[in-house]
N, C-alpha and C positions, 0 to 999 in steps of 0.2 A: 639917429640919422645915419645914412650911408653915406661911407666916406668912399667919393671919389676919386682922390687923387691917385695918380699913377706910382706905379711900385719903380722904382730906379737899382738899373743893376749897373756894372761898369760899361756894356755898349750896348744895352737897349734899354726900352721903358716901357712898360704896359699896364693898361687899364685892367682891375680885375672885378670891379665891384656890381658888374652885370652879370658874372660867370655864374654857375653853380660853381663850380671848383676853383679857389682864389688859388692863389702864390703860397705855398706851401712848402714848408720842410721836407716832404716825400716827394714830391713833385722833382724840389731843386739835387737833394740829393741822388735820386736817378738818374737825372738829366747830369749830373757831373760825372755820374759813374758810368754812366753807358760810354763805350769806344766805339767811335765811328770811323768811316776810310771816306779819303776825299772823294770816290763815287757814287757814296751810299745814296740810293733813293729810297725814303721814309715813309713810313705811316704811322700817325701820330692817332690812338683810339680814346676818344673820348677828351679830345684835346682843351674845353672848360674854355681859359686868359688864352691858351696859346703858348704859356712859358717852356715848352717840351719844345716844339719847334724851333723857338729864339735862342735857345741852348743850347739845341745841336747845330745847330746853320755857324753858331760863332764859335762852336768845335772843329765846324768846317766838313758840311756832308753839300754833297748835291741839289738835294730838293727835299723837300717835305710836303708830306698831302695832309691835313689835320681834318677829322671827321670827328662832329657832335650832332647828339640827336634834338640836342637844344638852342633854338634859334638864337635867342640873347647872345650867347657864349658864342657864338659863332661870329653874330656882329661885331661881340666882342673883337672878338681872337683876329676879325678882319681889319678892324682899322691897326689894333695893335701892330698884324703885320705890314701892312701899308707905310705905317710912320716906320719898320726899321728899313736897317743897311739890304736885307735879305730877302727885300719884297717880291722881286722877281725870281727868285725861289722857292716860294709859299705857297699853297693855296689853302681857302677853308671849303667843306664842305656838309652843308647838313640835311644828314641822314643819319636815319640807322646803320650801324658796321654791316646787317645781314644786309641789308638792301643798297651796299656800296657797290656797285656795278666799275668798273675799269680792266684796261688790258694790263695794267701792271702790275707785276709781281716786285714785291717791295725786298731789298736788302737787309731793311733793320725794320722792323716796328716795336713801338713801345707803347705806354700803357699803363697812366696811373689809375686803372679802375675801380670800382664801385666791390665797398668791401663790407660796409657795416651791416651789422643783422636784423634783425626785424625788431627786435628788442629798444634796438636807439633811434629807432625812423624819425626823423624828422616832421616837422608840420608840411612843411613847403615840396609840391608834386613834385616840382621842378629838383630841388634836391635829392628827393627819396628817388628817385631815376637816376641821377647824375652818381650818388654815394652807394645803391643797394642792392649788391649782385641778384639779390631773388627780385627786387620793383626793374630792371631793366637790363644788364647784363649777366645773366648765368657767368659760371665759369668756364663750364663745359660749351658755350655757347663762343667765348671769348677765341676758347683754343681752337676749336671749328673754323671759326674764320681768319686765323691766324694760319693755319693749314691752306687753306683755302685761297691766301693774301703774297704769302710768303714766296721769296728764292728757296729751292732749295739748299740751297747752304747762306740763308739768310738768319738770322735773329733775332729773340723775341723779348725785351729787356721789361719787366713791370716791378713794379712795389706793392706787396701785401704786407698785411699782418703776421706778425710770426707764428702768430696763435692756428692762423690758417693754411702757414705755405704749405704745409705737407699735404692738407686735404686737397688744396690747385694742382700739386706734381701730383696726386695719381691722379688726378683727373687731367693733367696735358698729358699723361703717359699713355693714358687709354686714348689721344689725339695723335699720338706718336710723334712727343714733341718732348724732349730730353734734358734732363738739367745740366747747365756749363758753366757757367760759373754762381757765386752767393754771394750776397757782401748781411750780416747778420748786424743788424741796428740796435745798438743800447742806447737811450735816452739820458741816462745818468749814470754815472761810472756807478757800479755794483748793484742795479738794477738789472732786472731781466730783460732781454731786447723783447721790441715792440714792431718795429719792422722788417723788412728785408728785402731786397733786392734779388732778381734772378734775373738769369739769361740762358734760354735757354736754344734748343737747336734741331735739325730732324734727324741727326744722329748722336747715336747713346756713343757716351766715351767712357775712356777708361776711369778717370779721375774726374772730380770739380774743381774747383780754383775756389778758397776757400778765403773771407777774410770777416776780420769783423770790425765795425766802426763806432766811439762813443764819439755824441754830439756833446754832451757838457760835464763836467768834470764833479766831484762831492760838493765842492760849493755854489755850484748849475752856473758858473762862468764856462764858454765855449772851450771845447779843450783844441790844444796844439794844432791836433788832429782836424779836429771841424775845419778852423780857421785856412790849414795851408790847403785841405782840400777844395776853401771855396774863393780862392784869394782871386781868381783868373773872373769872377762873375761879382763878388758883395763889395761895392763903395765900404771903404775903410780899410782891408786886408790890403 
């Protein structure tokens, strides 16, 4: 049976169990890591619950546009934003990112995209879409309308796999879209990381901004770390 009940954070709540993409570890870790400026106007790609937008608006940006190509998740992510503080800074829309039409050129967009390979597809269309860069978002496809989307001194903040960022940077490189900062994800202290965080920009710089984060510590209790980073968003901290 599917569970319902809405995910509770410290100043909002939302439904995710329509979404293809629920409340997630990558998801919230992004959304804590991305910096935003009290003028940012956003695009949220592939926004699933909606929890990318509810996380940065209580960061404190402008507005946010959230685009999925999946009705449900859209419904979703609509009431979700309806019920918060930030409603009248939200909107959903669904479409496809190629066939988003608008005059705005967005300051930040972000982007927990579709990563897994052909190998783990899922049963469900609706997810094999939502989760699989070859069933609905290429990468090179991503970066294209991120060019396309973008200020130019705007940027482009996502979460992939570690296994794969390097194959995304040369393919945003060949989009002319440059790495700026990393934040490198280990799941368990002396395990290899499994995610990663980038941000990246339409100018090449000298340096990256380099860091790296464990979520849970040899005994898989949260470490220090996790905890102070998500104290401002998880009921308990």
């Amino acid at each position: 049976m599917t569970d319902a009940r809405p995910f509770h954070f410290k100043h909002f709540s939302l439904y995710h169990h329509r979404s293809t993409m629920k409340v997630g570890t990558d998801a919230i870790l992004l959304g804590r890591w991305t910096e935003v400026k009290p003028t940012d106007v956003v695009l949220d790609i592939g926004t699933g619950c909606g929890l990318l937008p509810l996380m940065l608006l209580q960061k404190g940006v402008a507005h946010v546009d959230a685009v999925d190509i999946d009705k449900a998740s859209i419904e979703e992510a609509t009431i979700n934003f309806e019920a918060s503080q930030w409603r009248e800074h939200l909107k959903a829309y669904c479409t496809d990112i190629v066939e988003f039409n608008t005059d705005r050129k967005y300051d930040l967009i972000v982007s927990n995209p579709p990563f897994f390979n052909r190998f783990s597809k899922c049963d469900s269309e609706r997810k094999s879409r939502a989760r699989h860069n070859d069933a609905g978002l290429p990468y090179a496809t991503i970066c294209r309308e991120v060019g396309r989307l973008m200020q130019s001194e705007g940027r482009f903040a996502l979460v992939l796999p570690f296994d794969v960022s390097a194959d995304f940077l040369q393919t945003a490189e060949q989009h002319g879209l440059y790495l700026h900062k990393r934040m490198t994800i280990i799941p368990i202290a002396g395990k290899e990381p499994n995610r990663v965080n980038l941000e990246l920009g339409f100018k090449k710089g000298d340096t990256v901004c380099e860091e790296t984060f464990v979520i849970r510590d040899a005994d898989i209790r949260f470490t220090p770390q996790y905890n102070e980073f998500l104290k401002d968003y998880y009921l308990g901290l």
